[in-house]
N, C-alpha and C positions, 0 to 999 in steps of 0.2 A: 079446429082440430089440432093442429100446429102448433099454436099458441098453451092449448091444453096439456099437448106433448112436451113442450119447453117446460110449463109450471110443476108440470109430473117431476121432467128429470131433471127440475132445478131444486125441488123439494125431496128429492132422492140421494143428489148429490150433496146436500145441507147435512142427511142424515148419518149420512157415509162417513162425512169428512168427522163429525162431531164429534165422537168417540175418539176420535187420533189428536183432534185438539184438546180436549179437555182432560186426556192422558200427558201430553205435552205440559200442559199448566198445572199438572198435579205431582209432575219428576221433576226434579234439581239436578241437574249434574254439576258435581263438584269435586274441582280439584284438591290436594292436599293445601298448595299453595293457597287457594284461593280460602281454603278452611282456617290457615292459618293466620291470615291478613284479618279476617273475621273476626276468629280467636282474641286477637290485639286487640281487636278496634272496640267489642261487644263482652268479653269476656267480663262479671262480674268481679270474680278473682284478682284479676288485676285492674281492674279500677279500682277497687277497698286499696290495694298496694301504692296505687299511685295516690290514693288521697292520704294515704300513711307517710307519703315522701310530701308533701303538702304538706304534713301534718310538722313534718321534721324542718320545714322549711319557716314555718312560723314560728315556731320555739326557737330557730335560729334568729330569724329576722327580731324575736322579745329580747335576746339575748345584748343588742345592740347598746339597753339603757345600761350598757357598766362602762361608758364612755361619756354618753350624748345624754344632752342634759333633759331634766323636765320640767315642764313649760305650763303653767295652771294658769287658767283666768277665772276670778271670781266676780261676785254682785252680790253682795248682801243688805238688807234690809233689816234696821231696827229701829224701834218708839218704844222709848222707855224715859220712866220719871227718877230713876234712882242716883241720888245723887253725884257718884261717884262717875256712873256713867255718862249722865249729861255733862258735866264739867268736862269731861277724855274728852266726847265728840263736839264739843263749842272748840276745843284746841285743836280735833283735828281739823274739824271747818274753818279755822281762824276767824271766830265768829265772837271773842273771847271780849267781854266791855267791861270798865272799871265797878259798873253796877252790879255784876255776875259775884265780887268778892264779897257783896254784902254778907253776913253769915244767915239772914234772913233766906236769901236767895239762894245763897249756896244749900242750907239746911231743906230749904223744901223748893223745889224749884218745877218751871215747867214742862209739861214734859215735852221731849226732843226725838224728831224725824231724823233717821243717819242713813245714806243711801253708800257703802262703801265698794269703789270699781276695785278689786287688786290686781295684780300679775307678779308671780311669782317663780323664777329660775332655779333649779338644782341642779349643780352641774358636779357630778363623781368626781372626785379628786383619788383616792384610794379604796376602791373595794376591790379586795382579792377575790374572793370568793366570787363575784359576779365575773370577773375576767376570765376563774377559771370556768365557769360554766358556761361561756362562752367555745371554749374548746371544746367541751362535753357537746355542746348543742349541734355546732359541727361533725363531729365525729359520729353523731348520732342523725347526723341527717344522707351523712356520707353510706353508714348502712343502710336505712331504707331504701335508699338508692340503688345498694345494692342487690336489697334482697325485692327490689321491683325487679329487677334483670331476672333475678336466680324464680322470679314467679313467672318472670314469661316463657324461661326456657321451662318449669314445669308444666304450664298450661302445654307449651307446643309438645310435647314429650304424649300427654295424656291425651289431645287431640291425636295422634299420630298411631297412638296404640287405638283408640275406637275409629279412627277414618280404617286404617289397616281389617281391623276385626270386620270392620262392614264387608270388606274387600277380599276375605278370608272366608266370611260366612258365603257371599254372592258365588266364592268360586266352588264353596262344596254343597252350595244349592245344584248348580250346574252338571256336579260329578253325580249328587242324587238324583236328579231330573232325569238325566241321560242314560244313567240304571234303571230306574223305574222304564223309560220307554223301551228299553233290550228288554226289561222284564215282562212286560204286557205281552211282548212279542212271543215271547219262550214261552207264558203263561195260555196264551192260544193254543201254541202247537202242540204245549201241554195236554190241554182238553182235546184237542183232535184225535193226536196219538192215545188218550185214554178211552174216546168215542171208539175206534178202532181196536180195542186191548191190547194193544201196543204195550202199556205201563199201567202199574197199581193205581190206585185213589191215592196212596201216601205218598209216588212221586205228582199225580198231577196234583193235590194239596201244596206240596211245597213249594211250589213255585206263589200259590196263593198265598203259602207265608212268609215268602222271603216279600214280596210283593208288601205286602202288609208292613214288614220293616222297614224297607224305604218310603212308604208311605207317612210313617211314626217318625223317622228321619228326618222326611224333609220338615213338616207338622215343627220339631226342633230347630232347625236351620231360621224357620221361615221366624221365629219367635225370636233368634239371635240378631234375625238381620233388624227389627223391630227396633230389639233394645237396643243395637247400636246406633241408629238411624235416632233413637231418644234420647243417646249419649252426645251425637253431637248438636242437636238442636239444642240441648243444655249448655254445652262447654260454646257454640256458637251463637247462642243466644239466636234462635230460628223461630220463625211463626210457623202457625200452619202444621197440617199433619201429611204433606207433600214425601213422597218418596225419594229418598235419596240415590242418585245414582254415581259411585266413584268414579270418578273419570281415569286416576293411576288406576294401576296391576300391581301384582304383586313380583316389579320387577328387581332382579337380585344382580344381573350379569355386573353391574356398575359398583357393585359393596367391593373395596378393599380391606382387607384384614393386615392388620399394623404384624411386621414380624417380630414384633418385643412386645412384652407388655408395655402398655404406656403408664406413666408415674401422674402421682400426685399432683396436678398444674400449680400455678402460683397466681393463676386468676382467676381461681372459678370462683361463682360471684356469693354462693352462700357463705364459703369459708372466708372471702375478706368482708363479707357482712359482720361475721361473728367474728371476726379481729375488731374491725370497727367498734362493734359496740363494746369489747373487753376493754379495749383504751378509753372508750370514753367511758366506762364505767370507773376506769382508775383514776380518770379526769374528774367524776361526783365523788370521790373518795376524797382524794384534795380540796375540791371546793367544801366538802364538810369540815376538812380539820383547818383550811383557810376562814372560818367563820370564827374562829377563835380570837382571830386580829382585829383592830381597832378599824374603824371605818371614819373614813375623810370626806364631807361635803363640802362643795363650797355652795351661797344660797345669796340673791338678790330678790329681794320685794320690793315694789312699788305699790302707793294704794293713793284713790283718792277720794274725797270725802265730801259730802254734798247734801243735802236737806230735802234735793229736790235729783230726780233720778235723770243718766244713771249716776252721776256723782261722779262731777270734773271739775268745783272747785276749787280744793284746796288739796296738794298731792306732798307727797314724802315717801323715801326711800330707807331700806335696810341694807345692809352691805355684811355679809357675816363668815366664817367659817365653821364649823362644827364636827366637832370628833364624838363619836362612839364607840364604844367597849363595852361589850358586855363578857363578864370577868367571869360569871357564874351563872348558871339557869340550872342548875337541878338536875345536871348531868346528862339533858335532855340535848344540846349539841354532840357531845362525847359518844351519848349512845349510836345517834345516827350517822356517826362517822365508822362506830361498830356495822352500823347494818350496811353502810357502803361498802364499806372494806370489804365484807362476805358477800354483796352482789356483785363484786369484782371478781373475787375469787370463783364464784358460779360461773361468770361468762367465760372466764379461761380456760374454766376446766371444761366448758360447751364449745370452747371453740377448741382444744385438743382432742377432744372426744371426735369432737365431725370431721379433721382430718384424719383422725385412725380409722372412722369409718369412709371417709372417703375412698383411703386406701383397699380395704376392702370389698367397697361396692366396684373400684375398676376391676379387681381379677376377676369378681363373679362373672361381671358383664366381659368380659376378654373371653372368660374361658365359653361362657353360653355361644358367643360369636364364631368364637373356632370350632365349637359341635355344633349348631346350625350349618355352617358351610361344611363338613363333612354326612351331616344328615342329607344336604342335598343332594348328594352324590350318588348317597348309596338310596335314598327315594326315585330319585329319576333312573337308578340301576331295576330298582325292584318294580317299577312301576311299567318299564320298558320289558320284562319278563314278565309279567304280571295280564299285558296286552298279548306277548306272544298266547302264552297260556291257553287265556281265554276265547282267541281267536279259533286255538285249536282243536280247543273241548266245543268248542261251538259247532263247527263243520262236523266233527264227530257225531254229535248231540241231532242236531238237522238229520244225520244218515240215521240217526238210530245204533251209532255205536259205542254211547257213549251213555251213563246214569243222570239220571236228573242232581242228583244230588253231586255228582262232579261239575257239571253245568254251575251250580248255584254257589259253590263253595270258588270256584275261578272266577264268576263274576263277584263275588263279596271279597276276595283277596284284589280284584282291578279297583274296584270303586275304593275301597281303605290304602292302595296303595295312591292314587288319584289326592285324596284328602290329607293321606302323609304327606304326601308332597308342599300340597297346598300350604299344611300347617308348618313345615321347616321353613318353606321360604318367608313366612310370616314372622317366626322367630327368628330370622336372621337382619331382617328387617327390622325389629324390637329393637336387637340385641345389639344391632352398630348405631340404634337411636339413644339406647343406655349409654352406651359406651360414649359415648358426642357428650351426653348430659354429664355423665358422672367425671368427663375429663376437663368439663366447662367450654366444647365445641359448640 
């Protein structure tokens, strides 16, 4: 019986505990930090960015053959009866007999296996045009770089605006929950007082309608907390349909507001991305009208020659220099130093434009900052009246000296004053995360 007893309450305490575990495995609690680390490490956004500065690292890394030479090895294979050509490969074989001169021989001869090894050096002596794209190639891998920095402080900027929104939504889930349960409350004593005739059908209805709007409310709230909890499993790259739980508040005491505006920086990373690439766009401008010049190789071949594979022989060398110029192509160099020239002048004009918006986006975000931290003020003012208020039409309300509809109207000014709240400290939050971005913090 004992024994029975234990299996009872050891399969009672199994059932107890289950529901708290498998709530446990199904919430995340997560930090901002911790969101952010994520952000880095999984974010799709910036892995494309970092394979873009990859990308800018190999077109650098191509860029090296306008110095370092190149290096071919070859093998070729020919049988041929033609006379011209057997007689070259008897010479290059040194396989060459006073018999070969017959004109018999020479005229129709047999035909000849050539197995030929070469290797062959180019080593740049003068090309402008590669040296200058050489610059180009740098300067343009220098911005990637940059604008990988300027993608992670966007990614953290976007994370920080939906971790906050969850954070946002959670606390005016809270403010409507906690409405709703005053409301049930009032909503009872409603129908008492109307069992009683105490008050009309249209004040105890109202309280069933205000009921009903928080009800529709939360139904809203609960749908916000949803999408944000989908916004950061996207930007976190997250499995699983686990509920997210913020571990920050929507803490403000810690925000300093700058007493000047703050100016323009001289490092934030998009604007020297878009310097970067203007230069090195002036850098392809040059390397186009440098195609104009005459090009210098210098060139070493060795080869050797053999009947029978891979051909070693009989070997000989070339030793040479070689100049190029091309004087005229059909206007077709000219034009594209046209088109260079005007994608120069496009980047310049995109990188003065994003510092006059630069300019811009800090005042917005300066002045949003300084009325968030004044909305606080005057929220936590009205929210602290808001409480007296409601307190007092309540006891009233309970005595019966008070309208249902003054009841309803004090607690719908608490609960909006509650969520104003909520929502300044969340803009003030945004708006010194704007402000960090747009000054390049």
């Amino acid at each position: 019986m004992k024994g029975l007893k234990f299996v009872v309450g050891y399969i009672a305490a199994f059932f107890f505990l289950l529901p708290g575990a498998v709530t446990a495995a199904e919430t995340m609690r997560l930090s901002l930090d911790e969101s952010l680390r994520l952000a880095r490490e999984n974010n799709y956004v910036l892995k494309a960015a970092k394979a873009r500065v990859d990308q800018a690292e190999a077109r650098y890394v191509q860029s090296r053959k306008a110095f370092l030479p190149k290096v071919t090895l070859s093998e070729t294979f020919i049988a041929t009866d033609d006379p011209a050509s057997v007689f070259t490969y008897k010479l290059r074989q040194g396989s060459i007999a006073a018999a070969d001169f017959n004109p018999a021989v020479l005229n129709n001869p047999d035909d000849i296996s050539n197995f030929n090894l070469g290797v062959e050096v180019m080593q740049p002596i003068f090309n402008r045009d590669a040296a200058i794209g050489r610059s180009a190639a740098s300067l343009s891998r220098k911005s990637q770089e940059h604008m990988l920095r300027r993608s992670e402080e966007t990614i953290a900027l976007e994370v920080k605006k939906v971790y906050y929104g969850l954070v946002l939504a959670r606390k005016n889930l809270e403010a409507v929950k906690s409405s709703i349960g005053a409301m049930q409350v009032h909503d009872r004593e409603a129908a008492k007082a109307y069992g009683k005739g105490l008050i009309t059908k249209s004040d105890k209805l109202s309280t069933a309608v205000r009921l009903a709007e928080l009800t529709e409310q939360k139904l809203m709230i609960e749908d916000e907390i949803r999408s944000a909890e989908d916004g950061l499993r996207f930007l976190l790259r997250l499995d699983g349909d686990m509920d997210i739980v913020p571990v920050n508040g929507l803490e403000t005491d810690g925000i300093a507001i700058p007493a000047d505006e703050p100016h323009m920086p001289e490092g934030r990373a998009d604007i020297e991305a878009l310097e970067a690439n203007a230069d090195a766009a002036g850098y392809r401008y040059d390397m186009e009208k440098a195609k104009r010049l005459p090009r210098l190789n210098a060139f070493f071949q060795k080869s050797w020659n053999d009947d029978d594979f891979p051909g070693f022989e009989q070997d000989s060398w070339t030793l040479g220099v070689a100049m190029e110029w091309t004087v005229f192509d059909g206007y077709s160099n000219i034009g594209k130093a046209m088109e260079a020239r005007a994608g120069e002048m496009e980047a310049r004009y995109s990188y003065e434009e994003a510092k006059d918006k630069g300019i811009y986006e800090i005042r917005k975000a300066y002045r949003l900052l300084r009325t968030a931290k004044s909305r606080i003020r005057v929220a936590e003012q009205s929210l602290k009246e808001a409480k007296v208020s409601l307190d007092f039409i309540g006891e009233r309300y309970r005595s019966g000296m008070a309208m249902t509809f003054e009841l309803l109207g004090r607690e719908q000014a608490y609960t909006y004053a509650r969520m104003r709240l909520n929502q300044a400290k969340y803009d003030l939050i945004i708006a010194k995360s704007e402000l960090d971005y747009y000054t390049g913090g």
